[in-house]
Structure formats: C-alpha cells, structure tokens
C-alpha angles and dihedrals in degrees: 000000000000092000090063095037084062097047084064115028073061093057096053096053080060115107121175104220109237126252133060091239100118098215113148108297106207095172091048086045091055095046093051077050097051091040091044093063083050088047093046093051091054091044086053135071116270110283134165116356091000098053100098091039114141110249096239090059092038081062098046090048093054094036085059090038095060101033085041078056094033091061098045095044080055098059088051088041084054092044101042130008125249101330107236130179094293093060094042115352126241101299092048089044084051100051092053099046084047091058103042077059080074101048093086090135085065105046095163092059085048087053091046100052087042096062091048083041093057091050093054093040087060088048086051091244096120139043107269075211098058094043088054091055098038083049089051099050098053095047084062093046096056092041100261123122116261121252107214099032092241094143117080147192135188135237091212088196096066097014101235132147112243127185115244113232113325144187126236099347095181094074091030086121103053093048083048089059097045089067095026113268129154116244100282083239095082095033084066092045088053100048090046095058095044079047090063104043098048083052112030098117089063096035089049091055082061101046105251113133104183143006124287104245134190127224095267110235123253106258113270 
C-alpha cells in the first residue's frame, strides 16, 4: 500500500540531532509537522483515496499509523523530555502531544509523557489544554474516570455529546477554567454539533435534523 510505504519511507529519512541541549530544534519541529498530517488522516473518517478501504485494512492502516508514531514520539521522548515550546515551538509541542493522544494502545508511554508534561506545563512551556486532555485520556486508559470530561461519547438516537465516566461532576467547570477550558456546557454543544455534520446523511435517514443541545451555564 503506497499510503503505508510512505509512513515509513518517512521514518527512515528521521534523524534525532545529537546532544541533550534544548535549543530550538527546527528539523525535529518539521518532522512532528510532516507525521502530525499522517496522524490526522487515521484519526479521521476515510477520505480520498481511502475512502473505499475495507475496514479491516482502514484498521490496519491506522493501527501502523499510530505504533509507526508511537515508536518514534518515544525516541524524542528518550532523548529529550517532553519537547515545549523552546525545543519546537507551539505548534511542534502541540503536534506531539496530539499524537501521543493516539497512542492508546501504549498507555505507559502516555503516562509517562503526562507526568514530564505537567512539569513543563507549571514552568509555562507547554499548553495547560493540552495537559487536561492528555490527562483524560490516560485515566481512561488505565480504567480511572477522567477529570476535565474531555472524552466523549454520543447518544446516536438523539445525536448529543456525553461525557464518558467522571469524576466529581459537580465541580467539572471550575477545574475546566483552572487549565483553560470552555463550561462544559458548551464543549458538549459544540461536539454535538461537529457530531452532526460530520454525520448528517446517516442522522437525516432517521429522522434527526439537528443536534440535541443543553441550556449552556452562566459564566463562574
């Protein structure tokens, strides 16, 4: 499959640049760029040239997409730390952290690169955002409820965005606002609504027109 020829025929033109110094890396910042738009196509639905792929192979793709990543994130993770902003810049810091999202499969490597994300979170070198769904996302990993109801699922018969298992939902909102998040009020809106649109051929056969929403909160 050309697709996965290219993933890593990719990998093997990667090369770490020796040495522990974290000066900007421009070269290691290109590459979590060029691996991120790889990473973005698996996480999607099937598009393009993908788009009549058999399941089975639409699962294999993704599957060696995100363990080709997984073992790659996980030589800069060696080498480096966790990569912020002063290694790669936002954008760089993001793309990693957006592809050890994917790395459920590995959620020791995810725990790992949670607990040297939260150190360079407190010194402002890498996105509070970012830390909460990453945080989220291993909790449910390792079978704990999640903290900042990131992590959704969907009622398909009324097409609305509900949090999977959480903890304290009571005060969900005010941990939201401590790392930057919108109410989840409006999270769950919003996911609703992409929900839909991404899905409004199959929710119109059944009748549905339009997202389920919920009353949105005053601001705290």
């Amino acid at each position: 499959m050309k697709a996965r020829l290219f993933i890593f025929a990719l990998c093997l033109t990667f090369s770490i640049a020796s040495g522990q110094t974290k000066k900007f890396n421009q070269p290691l910042a290109d590459s979590l760029a060029k691996w991120v738009v790889i990473d973005q196509t698996a996480a999607g639905i099937q598009q393009g040239k993908l788009k009549d792929m058999p399941q089975k192979e639409w699962q294999a793709y993704k599957d060696s997409v995100f363990n080709t990543h997984q073992q790659l994130l996980a030589k800069i993770f060696k080498q480096y730390g966790y990569p912020g902003y002063d290694l790669v810049g936002k954008k760089g810091s993001n793309n990693f952290w957006l592809m050890v999202q994917h790395c459920d499969k590995q959620p020791g490597f995810q725990q790992q690169v949670l607990k040297a994300m939260k150190i360079e979170m407190e010194k402002g070198n890498a996105d509070s955002k970012n830390y909460a769904y990453l945080t989220d996302r291993v909790n449910l990993n390792t079978g704990q409820k999640q903290v900042y109801a990131t992590q959704l699922m969907y009622n398909t018969d009324s097409c609305q965005a509900i949090p999977r298992p959480l903890v304290d939902s009571t005060n969900v909102n005010q941990r939201r606002k401590e790392v930057g998040l919108e109410p989840i009020e409006d999270y769950l809106n919003m996911m609703s609504q992409m929900h839909f649109d991404m899905n409004k051929a199959v929710y119109e056969k059944k009748g549905i027109t339009k997202p389920k929403l919920i009353p949105t909160a005053p601001n705290l």
